[in-house]
py3Dmol code that shows the C-alpha trace and the ligand (Angstrom):
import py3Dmol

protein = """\
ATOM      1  CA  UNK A   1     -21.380  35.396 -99.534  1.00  0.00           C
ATOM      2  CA  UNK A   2     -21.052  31.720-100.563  1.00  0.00           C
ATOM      3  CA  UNK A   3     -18.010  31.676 -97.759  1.00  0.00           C
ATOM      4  CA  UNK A   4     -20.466  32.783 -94.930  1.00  0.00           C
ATOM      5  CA  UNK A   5     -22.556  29.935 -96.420  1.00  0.00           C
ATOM      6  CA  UNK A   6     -20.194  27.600 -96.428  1.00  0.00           C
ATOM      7  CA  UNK A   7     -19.085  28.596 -92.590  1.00  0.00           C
ATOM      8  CA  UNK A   8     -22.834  28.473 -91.520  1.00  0.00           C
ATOM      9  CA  UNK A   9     -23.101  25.092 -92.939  1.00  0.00           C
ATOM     10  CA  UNK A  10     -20.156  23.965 -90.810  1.00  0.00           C
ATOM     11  CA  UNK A  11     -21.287  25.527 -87.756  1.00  0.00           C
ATOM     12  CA  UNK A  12     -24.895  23.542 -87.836  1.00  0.00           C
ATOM     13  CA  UNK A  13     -22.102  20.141 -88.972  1.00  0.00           C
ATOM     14  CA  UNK A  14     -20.408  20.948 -85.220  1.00  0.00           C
ATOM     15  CA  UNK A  15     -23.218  21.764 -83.578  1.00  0.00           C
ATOM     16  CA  UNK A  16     -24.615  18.527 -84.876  1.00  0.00           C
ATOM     17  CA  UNK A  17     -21.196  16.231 -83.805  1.00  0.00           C
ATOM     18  CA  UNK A  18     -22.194  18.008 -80.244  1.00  0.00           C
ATOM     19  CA  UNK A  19     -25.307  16.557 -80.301  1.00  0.00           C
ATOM     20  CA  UNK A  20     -24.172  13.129 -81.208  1.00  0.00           C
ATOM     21  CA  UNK A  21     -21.297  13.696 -78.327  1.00  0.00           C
ATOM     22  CA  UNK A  22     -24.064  14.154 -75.868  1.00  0.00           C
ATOM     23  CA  UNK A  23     -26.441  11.812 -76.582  1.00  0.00           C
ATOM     24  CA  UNK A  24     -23.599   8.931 -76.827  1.00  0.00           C
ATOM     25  CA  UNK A  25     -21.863  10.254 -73.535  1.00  0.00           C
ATOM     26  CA  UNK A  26     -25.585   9.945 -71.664  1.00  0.00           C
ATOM     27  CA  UNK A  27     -25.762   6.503 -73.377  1.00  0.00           C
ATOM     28  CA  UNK A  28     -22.330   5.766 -71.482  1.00  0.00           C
ATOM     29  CA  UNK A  29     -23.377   6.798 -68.111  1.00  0.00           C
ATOM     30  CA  UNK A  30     -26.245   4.400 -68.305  1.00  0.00           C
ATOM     31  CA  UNK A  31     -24.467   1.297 -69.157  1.00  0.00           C
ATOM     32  CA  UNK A  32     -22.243   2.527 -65.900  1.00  0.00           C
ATOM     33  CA  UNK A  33     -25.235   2.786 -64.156  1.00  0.00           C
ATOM     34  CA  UNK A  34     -25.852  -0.975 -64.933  1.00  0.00           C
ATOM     35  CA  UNK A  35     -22.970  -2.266 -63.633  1.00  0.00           C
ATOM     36  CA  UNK A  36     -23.378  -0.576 -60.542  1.00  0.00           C
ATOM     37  CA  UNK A  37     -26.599  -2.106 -60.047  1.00  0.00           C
ATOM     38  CA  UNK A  38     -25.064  -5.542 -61.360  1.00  0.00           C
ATOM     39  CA  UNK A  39     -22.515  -4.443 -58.068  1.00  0.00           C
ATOM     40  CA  UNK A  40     -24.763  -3.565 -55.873  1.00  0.00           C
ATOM     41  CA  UNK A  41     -26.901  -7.144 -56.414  1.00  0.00           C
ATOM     42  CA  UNK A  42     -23.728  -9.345 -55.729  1.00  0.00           C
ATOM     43  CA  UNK A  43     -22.234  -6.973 -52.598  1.00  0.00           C
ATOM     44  CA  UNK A  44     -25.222  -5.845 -50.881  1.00  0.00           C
ATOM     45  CA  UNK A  45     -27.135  -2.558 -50.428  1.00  0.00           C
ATOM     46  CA  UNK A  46     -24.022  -1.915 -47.239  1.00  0.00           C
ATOM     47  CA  UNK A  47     -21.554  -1.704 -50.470  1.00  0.00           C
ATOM     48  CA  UNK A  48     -23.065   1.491 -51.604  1.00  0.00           C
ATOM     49  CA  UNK A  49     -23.722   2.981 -48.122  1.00  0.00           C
ATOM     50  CA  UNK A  50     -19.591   2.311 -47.569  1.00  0.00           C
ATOM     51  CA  UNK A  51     -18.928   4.234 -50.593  1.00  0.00           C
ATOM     52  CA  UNK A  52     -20.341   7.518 -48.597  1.00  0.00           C
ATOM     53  CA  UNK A  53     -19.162   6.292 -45.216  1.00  0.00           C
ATOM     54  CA  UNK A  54     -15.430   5.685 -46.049  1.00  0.00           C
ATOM     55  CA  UNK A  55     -15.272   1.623 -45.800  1.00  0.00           C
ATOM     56  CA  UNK A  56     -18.106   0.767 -43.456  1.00  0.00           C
ATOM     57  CA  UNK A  57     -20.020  -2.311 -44.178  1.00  0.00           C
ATOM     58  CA  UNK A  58     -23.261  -3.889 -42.637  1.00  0.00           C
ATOM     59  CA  UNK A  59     -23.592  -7.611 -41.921  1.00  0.00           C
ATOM     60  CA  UNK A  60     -27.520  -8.475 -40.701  1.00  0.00           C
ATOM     61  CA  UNK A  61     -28.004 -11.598 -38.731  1.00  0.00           C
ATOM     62  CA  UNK A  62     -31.160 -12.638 -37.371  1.00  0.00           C
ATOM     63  CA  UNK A  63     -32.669 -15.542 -35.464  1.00  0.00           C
ATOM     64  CA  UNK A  64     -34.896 -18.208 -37.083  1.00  0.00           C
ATOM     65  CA  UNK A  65     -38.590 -17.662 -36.094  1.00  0.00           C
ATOM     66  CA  UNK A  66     -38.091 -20.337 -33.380  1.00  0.00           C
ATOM     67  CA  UNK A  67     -35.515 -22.757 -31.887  1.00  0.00           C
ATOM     68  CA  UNK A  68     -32.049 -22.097 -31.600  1.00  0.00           C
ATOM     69  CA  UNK A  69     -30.899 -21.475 -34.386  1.00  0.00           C
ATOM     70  CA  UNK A  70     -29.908 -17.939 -36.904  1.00  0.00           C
ATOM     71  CA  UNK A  71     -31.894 -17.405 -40.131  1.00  0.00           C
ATOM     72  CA  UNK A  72     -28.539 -18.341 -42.495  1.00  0.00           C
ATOM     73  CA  UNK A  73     -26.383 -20.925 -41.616  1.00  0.00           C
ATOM     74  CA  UNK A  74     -23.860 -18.538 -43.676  1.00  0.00           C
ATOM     75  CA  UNK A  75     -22.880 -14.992 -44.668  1.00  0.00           C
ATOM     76  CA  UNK A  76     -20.933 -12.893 -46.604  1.00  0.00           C
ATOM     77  CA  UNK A  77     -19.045  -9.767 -45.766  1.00  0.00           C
ATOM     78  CA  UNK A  78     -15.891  -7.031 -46.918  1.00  0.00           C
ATOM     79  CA  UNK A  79     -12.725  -7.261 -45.224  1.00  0.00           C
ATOM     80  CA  UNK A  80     -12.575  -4.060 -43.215  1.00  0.00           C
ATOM     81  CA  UNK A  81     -14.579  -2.642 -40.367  1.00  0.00           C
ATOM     82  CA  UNK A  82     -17.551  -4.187 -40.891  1.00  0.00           C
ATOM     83  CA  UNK A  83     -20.801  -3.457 -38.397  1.00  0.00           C
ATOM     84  CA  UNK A  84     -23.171  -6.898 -37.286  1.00  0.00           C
ATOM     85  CA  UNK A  85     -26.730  -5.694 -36.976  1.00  0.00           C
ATOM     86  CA  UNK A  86     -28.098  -8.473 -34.707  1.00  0.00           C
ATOM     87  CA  UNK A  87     -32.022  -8.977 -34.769  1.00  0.00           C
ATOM     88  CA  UNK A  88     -33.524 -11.297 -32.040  1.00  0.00           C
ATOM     89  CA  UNK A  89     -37.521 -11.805 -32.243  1.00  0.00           C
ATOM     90  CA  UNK A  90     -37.430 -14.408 -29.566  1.00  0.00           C
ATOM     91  CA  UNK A  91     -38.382 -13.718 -25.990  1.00  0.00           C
ATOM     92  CA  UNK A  92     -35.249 -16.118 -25.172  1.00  0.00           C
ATOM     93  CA  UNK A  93     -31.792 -14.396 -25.112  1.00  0.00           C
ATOM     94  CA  UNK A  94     -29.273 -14.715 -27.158  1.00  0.00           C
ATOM     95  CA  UNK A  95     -26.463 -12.793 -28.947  1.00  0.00           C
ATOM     96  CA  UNK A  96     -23.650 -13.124 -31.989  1.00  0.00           C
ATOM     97  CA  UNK A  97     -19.687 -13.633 -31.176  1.00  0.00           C
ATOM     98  CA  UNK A  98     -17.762 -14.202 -34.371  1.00  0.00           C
ATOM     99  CA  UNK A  99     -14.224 -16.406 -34.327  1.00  0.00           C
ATOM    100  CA  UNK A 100     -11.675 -16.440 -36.275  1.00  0.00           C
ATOM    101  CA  UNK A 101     -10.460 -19.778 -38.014  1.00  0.00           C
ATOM    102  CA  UNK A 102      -8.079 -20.116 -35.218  1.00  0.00           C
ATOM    103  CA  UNK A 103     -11.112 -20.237 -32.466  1.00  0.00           C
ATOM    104  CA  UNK A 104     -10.312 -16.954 -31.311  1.00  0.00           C
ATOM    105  CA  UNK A 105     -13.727 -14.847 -30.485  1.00  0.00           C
ATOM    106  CA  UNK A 106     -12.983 -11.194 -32.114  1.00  0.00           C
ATOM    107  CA  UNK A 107     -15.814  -9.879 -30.783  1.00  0.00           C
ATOM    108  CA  UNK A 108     -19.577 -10.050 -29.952  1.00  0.00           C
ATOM    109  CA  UNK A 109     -22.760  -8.002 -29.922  1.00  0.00           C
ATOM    110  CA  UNK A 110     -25.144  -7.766 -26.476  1.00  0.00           C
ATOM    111  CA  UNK A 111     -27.267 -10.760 -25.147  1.00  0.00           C
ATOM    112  CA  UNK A 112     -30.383  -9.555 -25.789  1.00  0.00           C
ATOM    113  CA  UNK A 113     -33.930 -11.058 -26.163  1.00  0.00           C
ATOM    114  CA  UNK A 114     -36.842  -9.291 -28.714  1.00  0.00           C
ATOM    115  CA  UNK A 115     -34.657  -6.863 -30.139  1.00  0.00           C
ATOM    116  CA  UNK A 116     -31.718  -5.684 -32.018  1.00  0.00           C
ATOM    117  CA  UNK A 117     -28.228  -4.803 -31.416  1.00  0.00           C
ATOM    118  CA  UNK A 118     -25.256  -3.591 -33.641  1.00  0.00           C
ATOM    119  CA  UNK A 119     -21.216  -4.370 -32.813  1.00  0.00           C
ATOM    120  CA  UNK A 120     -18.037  -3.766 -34.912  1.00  0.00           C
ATOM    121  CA  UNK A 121     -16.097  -6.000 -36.221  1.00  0.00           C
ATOM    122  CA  UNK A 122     -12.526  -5.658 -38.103  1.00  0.00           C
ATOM    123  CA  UNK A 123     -12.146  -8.319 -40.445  1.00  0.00           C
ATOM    124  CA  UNK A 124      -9.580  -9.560 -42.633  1.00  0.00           C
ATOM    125  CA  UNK A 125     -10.285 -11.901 -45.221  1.00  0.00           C
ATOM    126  CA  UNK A 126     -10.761 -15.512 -44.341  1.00  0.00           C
ATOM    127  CA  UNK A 127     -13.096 -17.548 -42.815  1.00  0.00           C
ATOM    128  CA  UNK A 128     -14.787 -17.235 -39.377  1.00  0.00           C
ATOM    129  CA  UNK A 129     -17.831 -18.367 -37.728  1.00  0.00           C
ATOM    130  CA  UNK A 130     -20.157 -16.574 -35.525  1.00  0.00           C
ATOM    131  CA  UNK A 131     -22.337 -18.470 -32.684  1.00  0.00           C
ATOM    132  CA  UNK A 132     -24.784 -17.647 -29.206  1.00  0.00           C
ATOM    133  CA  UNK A 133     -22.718 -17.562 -26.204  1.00  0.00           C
ATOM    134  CA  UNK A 134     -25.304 -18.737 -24.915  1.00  0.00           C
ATOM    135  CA  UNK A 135     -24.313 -21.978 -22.582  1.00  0.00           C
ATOM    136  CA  UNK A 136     -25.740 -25.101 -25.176  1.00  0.00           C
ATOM    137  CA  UNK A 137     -27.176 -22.885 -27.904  1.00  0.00           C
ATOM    138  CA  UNK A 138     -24.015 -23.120 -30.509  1.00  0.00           C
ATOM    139  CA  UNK A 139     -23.981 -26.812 -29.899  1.00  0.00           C
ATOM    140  CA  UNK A 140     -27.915 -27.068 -30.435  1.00  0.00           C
ATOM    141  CA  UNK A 141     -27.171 -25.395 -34.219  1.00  0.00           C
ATOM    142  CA  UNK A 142     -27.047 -21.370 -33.288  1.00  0.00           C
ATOM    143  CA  UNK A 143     -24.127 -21.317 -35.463  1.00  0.00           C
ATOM    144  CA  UNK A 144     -23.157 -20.287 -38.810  1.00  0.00           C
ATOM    145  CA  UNK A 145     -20.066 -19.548 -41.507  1.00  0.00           C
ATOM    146  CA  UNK A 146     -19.521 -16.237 -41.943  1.00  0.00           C
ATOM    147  CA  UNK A 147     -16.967 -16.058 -45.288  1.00  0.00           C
ATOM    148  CA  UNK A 148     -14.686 -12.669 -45.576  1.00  0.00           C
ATOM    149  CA  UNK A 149     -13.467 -11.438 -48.851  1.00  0.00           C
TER     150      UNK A 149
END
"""
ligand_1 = """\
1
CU
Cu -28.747 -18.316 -28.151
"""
view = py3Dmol.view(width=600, height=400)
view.addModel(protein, "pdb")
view.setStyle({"model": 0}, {"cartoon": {"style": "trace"}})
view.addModel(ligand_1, "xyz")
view.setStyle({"model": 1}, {"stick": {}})
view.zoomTo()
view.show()
């Protein structure tokens, strides 16, 4: 009898290390959970959506209010395929083309005026710039630095 004892006893000892396994593996995924948000901060809400839609990433530009000019003089983005949302709220048209260091224009969205429209880009890493077509707008300011990484 004092063997079952002794076997119960180390049942409820394993059954206890269990416990301790589970609450410090939960304690684990949070701290994960933490640096994805810490992630998700520096690369942008798009970083996440690309994790479910291969390597897809979303750049938004937007005009200022008024004048010719965007709302950033600068953005960010992944090397890869990445997608320009372009937002216009001005009844004037305009559009976004980005080029490359080397002046080359790698693409560009619609000219549109009040509203939005989306192109994609492939990027590689490196520093481009993205401008209005529009004849006089770039040189008025509608430019900005858009930084690859
Ligand atoms: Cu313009």
């Amino acid at each position: 009898m004092k063997k079952v004892a002794v076997a119960f006893v180390l049942v409820l000892a394993s059954l206890a290390l269990v416990a301790c396994g589970g609450s410090s593996s939960s304690s684990s995924s949070e701290s994960t959970g933490g640096e994805t948000t810490s992630e998700g901060s520096a690369g942008g809400g798009g970083e996440a959506e690309g994790g479910s839609a291969g390597s897809a990433a979303a750049l938004e530009i937007e005009t200022a209010s008024t004048g010719l000019a965007y709302s950033s003089k600068s953005a960010t983005a992944k090397a890869g395929n990445v997608t320009v949302n372009f937002t216009n709220g001005q009844p004037l048209a305009h559009d976004v083309a980005i080029e490359d260091s080397g002046g080359v224009v790698v693409g560009q969205t619609e000219l549109i005026a009040e509203g939005s429209d989306s192109a994609e880009f492939e990027l590689k890493p490196g520093t481009y710039h993205y401008f209005c077509t529009v004849p006089g707008h770039r040189e008025a300011g509608m430019e900005g630095t858009l930084t690859v990484k």
